[in-house]
C-alpha positions in Angstrom: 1.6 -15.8 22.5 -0.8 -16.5 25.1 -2.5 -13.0 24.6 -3.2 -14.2 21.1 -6.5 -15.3 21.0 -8.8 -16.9 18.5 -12.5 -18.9 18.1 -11.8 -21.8 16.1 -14.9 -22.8 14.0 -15.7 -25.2 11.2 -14.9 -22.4 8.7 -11.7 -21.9 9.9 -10.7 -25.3 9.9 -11.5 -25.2 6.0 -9.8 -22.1 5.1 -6.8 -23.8 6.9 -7.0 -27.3 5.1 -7.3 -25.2 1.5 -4.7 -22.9 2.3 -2.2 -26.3 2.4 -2.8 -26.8 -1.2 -1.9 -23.1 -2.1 1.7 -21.8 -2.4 1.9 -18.9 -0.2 3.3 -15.6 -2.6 6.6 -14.3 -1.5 5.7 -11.7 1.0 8.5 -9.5 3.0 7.2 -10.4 6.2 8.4 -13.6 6.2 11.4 -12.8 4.4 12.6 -10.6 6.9 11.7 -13.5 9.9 14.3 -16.1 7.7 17.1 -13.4 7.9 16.9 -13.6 4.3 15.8 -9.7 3.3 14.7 -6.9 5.5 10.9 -5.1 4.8 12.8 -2.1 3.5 15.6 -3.6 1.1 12.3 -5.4 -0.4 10.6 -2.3 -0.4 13.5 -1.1 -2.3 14.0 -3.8 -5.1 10.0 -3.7 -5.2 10.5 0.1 -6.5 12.0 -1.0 -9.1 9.3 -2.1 -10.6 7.0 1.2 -9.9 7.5 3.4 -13.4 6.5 0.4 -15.1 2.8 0.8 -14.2 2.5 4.5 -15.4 3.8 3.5 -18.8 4.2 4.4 -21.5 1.7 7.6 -20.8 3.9 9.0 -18.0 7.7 8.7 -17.0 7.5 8.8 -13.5 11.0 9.2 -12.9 11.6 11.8 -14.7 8.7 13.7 -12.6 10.5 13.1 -9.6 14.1 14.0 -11.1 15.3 17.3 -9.4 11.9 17.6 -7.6 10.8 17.8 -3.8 9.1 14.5 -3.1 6.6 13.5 -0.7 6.4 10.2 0.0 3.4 9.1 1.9 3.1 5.8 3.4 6.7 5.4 3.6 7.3 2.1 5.6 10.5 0.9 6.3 11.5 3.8 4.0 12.8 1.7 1.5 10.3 3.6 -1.4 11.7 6.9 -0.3 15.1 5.7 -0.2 14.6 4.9 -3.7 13.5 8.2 -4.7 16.4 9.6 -3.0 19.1 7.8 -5.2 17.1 7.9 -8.6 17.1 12.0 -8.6 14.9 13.8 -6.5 16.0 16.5 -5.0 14.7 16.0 -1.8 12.1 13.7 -0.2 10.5 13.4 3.1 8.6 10.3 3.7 5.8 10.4 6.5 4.4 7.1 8.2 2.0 6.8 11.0 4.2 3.4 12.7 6.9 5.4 14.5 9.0 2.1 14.5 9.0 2.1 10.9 10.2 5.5 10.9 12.9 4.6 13.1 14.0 1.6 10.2 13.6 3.9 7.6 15.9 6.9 8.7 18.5 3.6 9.5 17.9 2.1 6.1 18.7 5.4 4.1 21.6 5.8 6.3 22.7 2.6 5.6 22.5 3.6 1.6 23.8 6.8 1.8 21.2 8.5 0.9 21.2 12.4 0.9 18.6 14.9 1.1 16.2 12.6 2.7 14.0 12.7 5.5 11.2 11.0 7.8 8.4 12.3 9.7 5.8 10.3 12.4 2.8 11.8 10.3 -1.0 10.9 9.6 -1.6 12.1 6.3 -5.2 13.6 7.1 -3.2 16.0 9.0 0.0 16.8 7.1 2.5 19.2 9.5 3.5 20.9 6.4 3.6 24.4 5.1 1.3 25.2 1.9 3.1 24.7 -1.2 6.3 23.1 0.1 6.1 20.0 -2.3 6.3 19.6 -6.1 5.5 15.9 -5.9 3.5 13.3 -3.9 3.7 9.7 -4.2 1.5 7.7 -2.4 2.3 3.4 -3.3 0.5 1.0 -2.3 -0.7 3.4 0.1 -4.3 4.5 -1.2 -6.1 1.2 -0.2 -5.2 1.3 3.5 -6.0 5.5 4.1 -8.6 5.8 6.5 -10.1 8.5 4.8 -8.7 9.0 1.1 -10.6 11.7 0.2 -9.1 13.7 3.2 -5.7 12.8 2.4 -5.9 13.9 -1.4 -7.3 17.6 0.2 -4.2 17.9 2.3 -1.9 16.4 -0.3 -3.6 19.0 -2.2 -2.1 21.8 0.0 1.3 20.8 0.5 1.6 20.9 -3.6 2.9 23.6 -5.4 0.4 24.3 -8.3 1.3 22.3 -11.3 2.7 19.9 -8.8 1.4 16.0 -9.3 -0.1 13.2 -6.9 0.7 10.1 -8.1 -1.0 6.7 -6.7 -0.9 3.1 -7.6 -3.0 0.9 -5.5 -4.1 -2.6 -5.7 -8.4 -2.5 -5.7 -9.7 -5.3 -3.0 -10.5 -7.5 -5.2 -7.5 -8.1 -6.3 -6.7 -12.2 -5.8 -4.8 -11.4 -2.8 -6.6 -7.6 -2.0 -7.4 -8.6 1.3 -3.8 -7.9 2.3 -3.4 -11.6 4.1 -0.7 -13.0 2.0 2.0 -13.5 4.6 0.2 -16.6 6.1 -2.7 -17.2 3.1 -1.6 -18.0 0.0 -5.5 -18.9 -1.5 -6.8 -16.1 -4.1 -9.9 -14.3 -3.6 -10.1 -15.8 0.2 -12.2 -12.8 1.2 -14.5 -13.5 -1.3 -14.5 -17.0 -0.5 -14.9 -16.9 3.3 -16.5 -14.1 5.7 -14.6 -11.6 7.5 -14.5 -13.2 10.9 -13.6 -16.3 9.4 -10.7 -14.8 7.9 -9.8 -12.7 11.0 -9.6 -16.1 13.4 -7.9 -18.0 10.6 -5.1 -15.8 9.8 -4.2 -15.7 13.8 -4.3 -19.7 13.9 -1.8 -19.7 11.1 0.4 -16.6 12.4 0.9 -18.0 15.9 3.2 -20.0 13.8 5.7 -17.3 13.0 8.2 -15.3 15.4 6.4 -12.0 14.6 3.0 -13.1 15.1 2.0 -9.8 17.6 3.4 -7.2 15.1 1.4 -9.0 12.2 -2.0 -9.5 14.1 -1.7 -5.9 15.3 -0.9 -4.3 11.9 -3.9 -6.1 10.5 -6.7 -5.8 12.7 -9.1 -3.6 15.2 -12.1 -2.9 17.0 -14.9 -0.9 15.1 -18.3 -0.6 17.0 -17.2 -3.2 19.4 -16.7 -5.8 16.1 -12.8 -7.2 15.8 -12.4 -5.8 11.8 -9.6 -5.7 9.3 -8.7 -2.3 9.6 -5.4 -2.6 7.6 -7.3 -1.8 4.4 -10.1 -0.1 3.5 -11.8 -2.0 0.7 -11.0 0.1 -2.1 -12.5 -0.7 -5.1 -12.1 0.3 -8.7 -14.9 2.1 -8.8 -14.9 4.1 -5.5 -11.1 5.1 -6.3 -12.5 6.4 -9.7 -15.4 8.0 -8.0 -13.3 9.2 -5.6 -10.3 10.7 -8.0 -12.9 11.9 -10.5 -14.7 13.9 -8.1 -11.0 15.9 -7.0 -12.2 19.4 -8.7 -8.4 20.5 -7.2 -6.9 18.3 -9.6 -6.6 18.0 -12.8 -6.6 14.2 -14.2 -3.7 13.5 -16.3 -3.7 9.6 -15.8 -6.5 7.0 -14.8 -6.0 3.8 -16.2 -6.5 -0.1 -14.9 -3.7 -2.5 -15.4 -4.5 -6.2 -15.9 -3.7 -9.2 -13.9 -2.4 -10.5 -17.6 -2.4 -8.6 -20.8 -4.3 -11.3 -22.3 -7.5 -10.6 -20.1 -7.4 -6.8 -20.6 -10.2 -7.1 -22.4 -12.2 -7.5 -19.0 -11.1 -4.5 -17.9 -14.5 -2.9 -19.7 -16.8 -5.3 -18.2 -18.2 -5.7 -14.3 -15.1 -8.4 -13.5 -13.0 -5.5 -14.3 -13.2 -5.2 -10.3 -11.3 -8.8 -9.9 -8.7 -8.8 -12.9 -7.2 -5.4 -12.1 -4.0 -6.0 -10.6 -3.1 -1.9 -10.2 -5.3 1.3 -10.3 -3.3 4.2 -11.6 -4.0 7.8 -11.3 -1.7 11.1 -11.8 -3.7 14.3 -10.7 -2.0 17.6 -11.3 -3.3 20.8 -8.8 -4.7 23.5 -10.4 
């Protein structure tokens, strides 16, 4: 990995001797690089989970049953594979990583799944007719968009009137919102240490793995001539409310913050709510 570069510093040295006493979360990264579980069968069993955070107020599946689907941010296309064989009608799933679109058209072939398909898309710039969706699910997509409010505009179009956006996201600071988890297992590190500290630290310990390029290159990039974490965008709760609320194209039919544990909920109504959330959820239908 000799094109792998990084500045080691004081800082980084400590991030890496406290990351040793942390247990580093299951993440499919490094599943996938111990043969054990590819990124889209986790992606898959992760989906599982997804009605559960619209509960009870909304049945998610039963929105998608029999509906055209729109899966944005689809990854190795194990999310819209999911979608497929739990009764959609049809779904197209759109990523900007043409290799992930590659795995994912394999993937749902590999499951049999009908009446799916997969697009090399940016989201701010949807190649879709007006009206050709009834749904949109965007998870775990919302904190890495570029430019969310652009994408809810063009998700916006592509939806049939009375048609629903739904998006669960994780706010940044979540205990592990700054995305890092495949090589840092400490919670709040981005609170704890600054970004280039981070950034130089998270190479050290990926050099360590087989698929240290792909990660370093998925996570970060040059703004202004500064190396940045451009994987996410630092979406906290209250911009995504700002930024939901303010969606005069949609109608809110869910906003609610889920806990890190139901005990703490109550901190949900005080300024921590911004680091014991553990999903934003919203459901937006077009007027």
């Amino acid at each position: 990995m000799a094109d792998v570069q990084y500045k080691d510093s004081i800082g980084v040295e400590a991030l890496v001797a406290l990351n040793r006493c942390f247990r580093k979360p299951v993440h499919p990264f490094n599943l996938e690089d111990e043969g054990k579980e590819s990124f889209a069968e986790w992606e898959f069993a992760q989906s599982a989970r997804l009605p559960w955070y619209y509960q009870p107020e909304v049945d998610l599946m039963a929105e998608l049953r029999d509906r055209a689907v729109l899966d944005v941010g689809a990854g190795g296309g194990g999310k819209t594979t999911f979608y497929a064989l739990n009764g959609a009608r049809h779904v197209t799933g759109i990523d900007t990583q043409k290799d992930f679109i590659e795995q994912a058209r394999a993937f749902a072939l590999s499951k049999g799944a009908q009446d799916i398909d997969f697009v090399v898309a940016n989201a701010e710039h949807l190649p879709f007719a007006d009206a050709s969706f009834d749904v949109c699910v965007m998870n775990d997509v919302f904190e890495h968009l570029s430019k969310p409010e652009v994408v809810l505009t063009e998700v916006n179009r592509v939806l049939r009137t009375g048609g629903n956006v739904f998006i669960n996201s994780p706010p940044y600071f979540h205990p592990y919102g700054a995305h890092l988890t495949d090589v840092i297992g400490i919670p709040y590190v981005h609170v704890l240490f600054p970004e280039p500290v981070l950034i130089n630290a998270y190479k050290k310990l990926a050099l360590r793995t087989p698929s240290a390029a792909k990660r370093i290159s998925l996570r970060f990039g040059m703004v202004d001539g500064k190396e940045r974490i451009t994987y996410i965008n630092r979406m906290t709760v209250a911009r995504c409310e700002r930024i939901t609320g303010s969606q005069l194209k949609f109608r809110t039919v869910l906003w609610k913050l889920v806990p890190l544990k139901r005990q703490g909920a109550v901190l949900l109504h005080t300024p921590l709510r911004e680091y014991w959330t553990r999903m934003m959820v919203y459901v937006g239908e077009k007027v």
